[in-house]
C-alpha positions, 0 to 999 in steps of 0.5 A: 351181665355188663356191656363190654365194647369189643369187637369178640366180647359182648358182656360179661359177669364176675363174681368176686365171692367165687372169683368166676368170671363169665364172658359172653361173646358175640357169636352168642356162646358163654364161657365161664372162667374160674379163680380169676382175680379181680384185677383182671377181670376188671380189665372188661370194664375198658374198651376192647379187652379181649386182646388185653385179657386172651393171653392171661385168661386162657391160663385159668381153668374154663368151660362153655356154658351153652 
């Protein structure tokens, strides 16, 4: 997982072979998101992403993982 600086998001990992996107939050819970494209999910290497990222994120399929 990579660091994220945000004030939600704490790090997060992407897999470009399978397009998932896993996105831990501050709160401590992770969320895995799938058939994300890489431009996207390369939009957590920026500070405070999830304000950029929610609206467009929420379109893919998700679930929590713990």
């Amino acid at each position: 997982m990579k660091p994220v600086i945000s004030e939600n998001v704490s790090s997060y990992e992407y897999e470009s072979g399978t397009l998932t996107l896993r996105v831990q939050f501050n709160d401590g819970s992770l969320y895995e998101y799938s058939g994300v494209p890489s431009d996207l999910a390369a939009e957590f290497d920026t500070p405070h992403p999830w304000h950029r990222v929610y609206a467009r994120l929420k379109a893919y399929p998700y679930r929590r993982i713990n």
